[in-house]
N, C-alpha and C positions, 0 to 999 in steps of 0.2 A: 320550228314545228315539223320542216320534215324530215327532219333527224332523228325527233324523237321517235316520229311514225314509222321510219324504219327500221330503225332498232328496236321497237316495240312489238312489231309486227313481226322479225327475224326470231325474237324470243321468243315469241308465241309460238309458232312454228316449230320451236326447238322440243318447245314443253309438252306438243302432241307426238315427240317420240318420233320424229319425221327424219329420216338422213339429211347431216349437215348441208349435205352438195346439192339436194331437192330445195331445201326452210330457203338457201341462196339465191336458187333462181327464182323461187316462187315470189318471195319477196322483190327481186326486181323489177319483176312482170308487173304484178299488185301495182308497183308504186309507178309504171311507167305509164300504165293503161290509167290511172286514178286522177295521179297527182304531177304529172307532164307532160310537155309539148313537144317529148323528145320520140323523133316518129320510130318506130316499133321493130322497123327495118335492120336497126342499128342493132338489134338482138342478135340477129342472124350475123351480122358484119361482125359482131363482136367473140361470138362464140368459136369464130375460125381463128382472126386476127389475133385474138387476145393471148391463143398459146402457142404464136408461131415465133416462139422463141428459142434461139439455137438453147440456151443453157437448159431448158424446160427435158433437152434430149436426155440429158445429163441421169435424170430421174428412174426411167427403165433400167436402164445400162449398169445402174450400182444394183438395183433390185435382181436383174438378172447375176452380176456377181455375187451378191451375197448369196445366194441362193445355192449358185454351185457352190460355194467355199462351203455352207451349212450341212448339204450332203455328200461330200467328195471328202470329210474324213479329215478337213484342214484342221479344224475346232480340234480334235482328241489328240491330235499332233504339239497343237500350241501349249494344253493342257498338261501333255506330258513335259514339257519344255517348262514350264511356270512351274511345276510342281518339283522340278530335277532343281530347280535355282531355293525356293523359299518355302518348300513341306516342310524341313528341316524344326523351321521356328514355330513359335506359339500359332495354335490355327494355321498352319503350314495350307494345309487344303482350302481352308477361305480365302488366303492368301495368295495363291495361285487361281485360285476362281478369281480375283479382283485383276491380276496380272494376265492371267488368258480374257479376259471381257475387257481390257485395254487391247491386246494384242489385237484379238479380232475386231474389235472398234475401228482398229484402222486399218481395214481393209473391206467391212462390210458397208458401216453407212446407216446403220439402221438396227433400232436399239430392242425392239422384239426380237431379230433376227439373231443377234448376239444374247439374247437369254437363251429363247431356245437351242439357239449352238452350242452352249457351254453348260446352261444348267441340265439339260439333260442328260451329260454323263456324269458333272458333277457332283449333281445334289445326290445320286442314289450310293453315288462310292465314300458321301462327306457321311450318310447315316451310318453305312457301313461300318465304318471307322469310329464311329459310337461318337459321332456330332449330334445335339439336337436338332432337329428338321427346323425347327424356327431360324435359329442361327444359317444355316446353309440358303432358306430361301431369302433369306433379308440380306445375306453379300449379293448372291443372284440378282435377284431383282434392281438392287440401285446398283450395282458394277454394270449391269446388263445398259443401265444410262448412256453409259459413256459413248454408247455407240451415233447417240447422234454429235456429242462434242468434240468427239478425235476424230478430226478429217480422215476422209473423205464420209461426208454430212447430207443425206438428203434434207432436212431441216434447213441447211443454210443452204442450199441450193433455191430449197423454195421460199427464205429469205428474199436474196437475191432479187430472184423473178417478183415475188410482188413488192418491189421497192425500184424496180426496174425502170418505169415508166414515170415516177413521182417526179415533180417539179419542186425543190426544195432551197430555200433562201437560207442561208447562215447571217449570225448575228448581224454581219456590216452588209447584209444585201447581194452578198456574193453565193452563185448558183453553187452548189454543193450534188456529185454526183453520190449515186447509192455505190453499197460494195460490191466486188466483184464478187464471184464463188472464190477466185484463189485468195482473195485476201481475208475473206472468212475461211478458209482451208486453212494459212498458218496463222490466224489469230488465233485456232480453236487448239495449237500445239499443246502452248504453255499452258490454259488453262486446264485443258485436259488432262494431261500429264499431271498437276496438283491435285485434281478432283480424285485421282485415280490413288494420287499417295496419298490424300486425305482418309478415302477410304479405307484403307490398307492397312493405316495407322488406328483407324476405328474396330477395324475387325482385327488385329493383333491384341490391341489394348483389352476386347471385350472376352476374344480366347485365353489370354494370361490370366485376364482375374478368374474365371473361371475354371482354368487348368483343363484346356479343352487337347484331345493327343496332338501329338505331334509325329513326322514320320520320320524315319532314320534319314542321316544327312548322305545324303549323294555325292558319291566322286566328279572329280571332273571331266572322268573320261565318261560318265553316261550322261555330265551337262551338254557337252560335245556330242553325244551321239543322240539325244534329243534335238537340240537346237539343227544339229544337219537334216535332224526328221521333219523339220518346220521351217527351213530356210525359204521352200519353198512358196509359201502361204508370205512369208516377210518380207518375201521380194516384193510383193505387191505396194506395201508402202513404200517404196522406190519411188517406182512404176508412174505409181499417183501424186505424190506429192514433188518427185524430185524431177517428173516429168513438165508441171505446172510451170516451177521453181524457174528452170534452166529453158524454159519458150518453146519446150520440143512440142509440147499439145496443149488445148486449151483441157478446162476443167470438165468439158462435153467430149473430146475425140479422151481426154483421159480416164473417163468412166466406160466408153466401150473399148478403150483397150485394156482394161481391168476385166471386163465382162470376159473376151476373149483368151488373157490368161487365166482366169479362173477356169471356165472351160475344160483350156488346157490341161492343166497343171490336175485336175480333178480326173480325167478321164486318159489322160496318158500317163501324165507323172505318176501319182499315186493310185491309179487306179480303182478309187473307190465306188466310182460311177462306170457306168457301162453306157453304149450308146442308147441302149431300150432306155437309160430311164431320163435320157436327154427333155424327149417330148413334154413328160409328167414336170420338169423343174421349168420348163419354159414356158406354159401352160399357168401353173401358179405365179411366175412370173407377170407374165400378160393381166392376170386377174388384179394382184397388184398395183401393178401399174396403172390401169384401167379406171381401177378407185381412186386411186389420186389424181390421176389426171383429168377426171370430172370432176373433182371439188374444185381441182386449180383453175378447169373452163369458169363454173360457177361463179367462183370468187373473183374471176379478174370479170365478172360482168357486174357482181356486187360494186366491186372497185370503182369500174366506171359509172356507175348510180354515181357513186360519193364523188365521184371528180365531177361529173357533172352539175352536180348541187352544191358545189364548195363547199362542202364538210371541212373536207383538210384545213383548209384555209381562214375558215371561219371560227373552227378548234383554236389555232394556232392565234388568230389574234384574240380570242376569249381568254385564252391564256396569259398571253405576254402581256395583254391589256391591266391584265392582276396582278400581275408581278411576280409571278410563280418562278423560282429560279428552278437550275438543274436540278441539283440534289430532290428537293420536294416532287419534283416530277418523275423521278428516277422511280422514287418511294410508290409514286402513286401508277408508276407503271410495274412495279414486281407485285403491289397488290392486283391489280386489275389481273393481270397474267395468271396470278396463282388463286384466282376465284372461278376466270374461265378457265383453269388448268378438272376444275369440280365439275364442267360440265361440257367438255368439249376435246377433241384429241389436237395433238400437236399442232400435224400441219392446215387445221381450218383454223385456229386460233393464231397461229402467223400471218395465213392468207386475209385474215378480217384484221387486225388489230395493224401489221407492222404497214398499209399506204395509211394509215388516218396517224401512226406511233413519230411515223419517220419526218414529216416536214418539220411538226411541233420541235422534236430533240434537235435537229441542226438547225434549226431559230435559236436553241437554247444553246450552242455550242456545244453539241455531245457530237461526237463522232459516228457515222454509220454505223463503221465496223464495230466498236463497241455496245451500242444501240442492238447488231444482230446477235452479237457473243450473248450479252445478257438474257433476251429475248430466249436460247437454247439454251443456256442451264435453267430457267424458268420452265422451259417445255420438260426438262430433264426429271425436275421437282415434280410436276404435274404428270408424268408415266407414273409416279410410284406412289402415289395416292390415290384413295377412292373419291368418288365413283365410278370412274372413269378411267383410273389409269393402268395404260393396254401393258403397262412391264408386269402388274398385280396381276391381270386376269392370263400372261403367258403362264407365270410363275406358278399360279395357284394350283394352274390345268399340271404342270411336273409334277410340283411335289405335294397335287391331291391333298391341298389345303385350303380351307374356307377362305372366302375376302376378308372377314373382320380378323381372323387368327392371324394370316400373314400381314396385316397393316401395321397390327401391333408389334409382330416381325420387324417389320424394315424401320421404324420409330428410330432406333440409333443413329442410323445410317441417313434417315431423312435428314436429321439434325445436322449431322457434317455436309449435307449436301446445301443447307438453308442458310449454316454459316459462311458455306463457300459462297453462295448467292449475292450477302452482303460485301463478301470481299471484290466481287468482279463489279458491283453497281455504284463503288464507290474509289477503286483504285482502275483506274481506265488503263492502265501501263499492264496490265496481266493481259489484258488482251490487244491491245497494241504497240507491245514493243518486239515483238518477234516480224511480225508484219513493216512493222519502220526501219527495223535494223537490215532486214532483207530489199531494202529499198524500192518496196511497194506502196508507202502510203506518201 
């Protein structure tokens, strides 16, 4: 009964148009002041405690990099770099959009961030070149995905953190901890890396039939003198991931020293940025950050409601009680994901879903880290659908297209994204063998 009254009451709340990180808290108050004995105090305890979590740092510090990398000129660098390798072939220019919104993927963290960095010099130079504008925003928008799947991930950051405190029994009774951020950093390689030549292969395939141009093939000396243009920006996946890799920083000191080479590399290296317009990106920054970081207060207070009531636990044995194996639950976790993907952004739909997702799966013998992989190309799916999905409303604001015109846009491209979806929720080895073989799991 008071499971159902909270999640009843959280939807209500949603359906009056209320911010997610408000429907959260109001709801725990409702049900604390109503329906228990839990004194009132613990609001206050919880609101400090709940985000005093070193990886929680992790969150500004990519926001602040992406941010310089966005206006420091890195994006048109990589751009020209993708475009010197594969303009050449059919849709050459979609094709380099899907290869620069990988590039920058891995180094932003954040899949808004990477549309607007890329489709805004993109999409205007692909009509140019006598692309149709549908075509151009539908690579955009689902290339722009990848930015929460190719580490470094706010998404699996705040994985992480809300799976962080969960108490979870595997099949034989044995404690099973949550994933770290670095081993959802190299689970999220390989998959990425696929998604990214899935799409590639989607938007070649659909340029050839159509005989969409192509642009003169480039020498090697101007692949060389592009990639030296953008070395810079590519160090950063080093930095982040090989930093994790070899112990030199955790996945929290490695996102502010990303912040700090971006910075860099933006206002001395390439000079794109001057120090006047430091204030203006770290200001938007803050604002950012600020919003998440009250949903994530919220939601680890929702969290604690549910621990306190044994939700989790009480799920977990309704389930297992029925005989539900993995597979079936797998299923019935990509539907539930991709229904609140219609009514909710990213990271509230991780923060509510992955404490009540994650004990049930390692009762079932599903792996964390797999568990969190799936979980973000689900969130990936749900950017690029309406009504709600923030890659559709960057997108539309570029290239000055209606919601319903570019939905029908990105249709292709959903599909390789829905077929990848089936491949990661039922071959666990895409996202944990990179992570095993690196002798993390």
């Amino acid at each position: 009964m008071s499971t159902l009254f909270i999640f009843l009451l959280l939807i209500a709340l949603m359906l009056t148009g209320m911010p997610i990180s408000i429907a959260l808290g109001l709801t725990v108050l409702t049900f604390l002041f109503v329906m228990t004995t839990v004194p009132i105090e613990s609001v206050a305890l919880k609101l400090f405690t709940g985000i005093e979590n070193f990886e929680i740092m992790a969150i500004p510090f990519f926001i602040l990099a992406g941010n310089f990398l966005t206006h420091g000129g890195v994006a048109r660098r990589m751009i020209k770099f993708a475009t010197s390798m594969v303009g050449h072939w059919y849709g050459g220019l979609g094709l380099a959009g899907v290869m620069a919104c990988a590039l920058f993927a891995a180094i932003s963290g954040s899949s808004p961030a990477t549309v607007i960095a890329i489709g805004s010099i993109l999409l205007p130079a692909m009509v140019e070149q006598g692309y149709p504008k549908r075509f151009g925003a539908g690579v955009i928008t689902t290339s722009g995905a990848l930015g929460i799947l190719i580490p470094p991930s706010i998404v699996m950051v705040i994985y992480s953190v809300a799976t962080g405190g969960s108490v979870a029994l595997g099949p034989n009774g044995e404690r099973v901890l949550s994933a770290s951020v670095g081993q959802l950093f190299m689970a999220g390689v390989i998959p990425g890396i696929m998604l990214a030549t899935l799409l590639g292969v989607t938007t070649f395939y659909r340029a050839w039939k159509n005989d969409y141009p192509r642009l003169p093939r480039a020498d090697w000396a101007e692949r060389i003198k592009t990639f030296r243009e953008c070395i810079w920006g590519l160090l950063l996946i080093i930095i982040v991931l090989g930093g994790i890799y070899a112990g030199w920083f955790t996945p929290t000191e490695a996102a502010a020293m990303s912040a700090v080479y971006a910075f860099f590399i933006a206002v001395f290296v390439y000079k794109d940025m001057t120090l006047k317009d430091v204030p203006r990106v770290l200001l938007g920054s803050a604002n950012m950050s600020a919003m998440i970081l009250y949903i994530i207060t919220n939601a680890v207070l929702f969290s604690f409601l549910m621990t306190s009531e044994q939700i989790p636990q009480q799920l977990t044995s309704w389930i297992i009680g029925n005989g539900v194996n993995w597979v079936t639950f797998l299923i019935f976790v990509n539907v539930l994901l991709l229904v609140a993907g219609n009514v909710m952004e990213a990271s509230s739909i991780v923060l509510i879903t992955a404490p009540l997702l994650f004990p049930i799966a390692v009762k079932l013998g599903i792996h964390p880290v797999h568990l969190g992989i799936l979980m973000v190309v689900n969130m990936e799916v749900g950017m690029c659908h309406p009504p709600v999905g923030l890659n559709l409303y960057v997108a539309s604001g570029i290239a000055k297209m209606g919601i319903t015109e570019l939905t029908i846009a990105v249709w292709p491209w959903l599909m390789t994204m829905l077929m990848f979806l089936l491949a990661v929720t039922f071959i666990p080895e895409i996202s944990l063998w990179l992570p095993r073989m690196l002798g993390m799991l």
